[in-house]
C-alpha positions in Angstrom: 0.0 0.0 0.0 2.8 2.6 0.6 3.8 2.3 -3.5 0.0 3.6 -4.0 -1.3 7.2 -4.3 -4.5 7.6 -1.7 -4.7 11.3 -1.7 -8.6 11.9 -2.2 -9.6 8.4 -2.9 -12.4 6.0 -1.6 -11.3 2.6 -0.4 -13.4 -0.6 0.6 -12.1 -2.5 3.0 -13.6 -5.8 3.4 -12.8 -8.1 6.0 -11.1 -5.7 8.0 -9.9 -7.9 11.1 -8.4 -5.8 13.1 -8.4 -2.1 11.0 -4.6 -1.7 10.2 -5.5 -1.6 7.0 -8.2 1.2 7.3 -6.2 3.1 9.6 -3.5 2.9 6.5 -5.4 4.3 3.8 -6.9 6.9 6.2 -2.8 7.7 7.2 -2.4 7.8 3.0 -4.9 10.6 2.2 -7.8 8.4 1.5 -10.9 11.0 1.7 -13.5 8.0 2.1 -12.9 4.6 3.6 -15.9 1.8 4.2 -14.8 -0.6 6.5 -16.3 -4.3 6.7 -16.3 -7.3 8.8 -19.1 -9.7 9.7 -17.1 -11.1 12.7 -18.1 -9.5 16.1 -14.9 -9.6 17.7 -12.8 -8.1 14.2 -15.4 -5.1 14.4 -14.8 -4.6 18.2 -10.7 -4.7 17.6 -10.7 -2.4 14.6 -12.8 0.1 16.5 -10.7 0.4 19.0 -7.4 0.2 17.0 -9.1 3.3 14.8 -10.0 5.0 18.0 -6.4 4.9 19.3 -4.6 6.2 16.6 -7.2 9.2 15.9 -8.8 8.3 12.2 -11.3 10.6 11.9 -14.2 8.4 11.8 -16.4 10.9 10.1 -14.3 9.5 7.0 -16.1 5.8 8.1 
C-alpha cells in the first residue's frame, strides 16, 4: 500500500480484522474509507485500534 497514491480516494475494506489496513489508507490521504467485517470480535478490535490512533471516523 505505501507504492499507492491515496490522496482523495475511496477505499473498501472488506474483512477488516483488526483495521490496520483502514487506519492505512486513512494515514495515506484516502478522503473516504468503508470498512467491513461480519465477525463481532474483528469489528470490536478495529474500532478500537481506529480510536487509538485518531482516524477521523467521520471518513467511516
Amino acid at each position: 500500500m505505501l507504492g499507492l497514491d491515496f490522496s482523495g480516494r475511496r477505499v473498501l475494506d472488506f474483512g477488516t480484522g483488526i483495521g490496520i489496513l483502514t487506519i492505512l489508507a486513512e494515514k495515506l490521504g484516502a478522503r473516504q474509507i468503508i470498512t467491513i467485517d461480519n465477525d463481532p470480535i474483528c469489528i470490536i478490535n478495529a474500532e478500537e485500534n481506529i480510536e487509538k490512533i485518531s482516524v477521523k471516523k467521520s471518513r467511516f
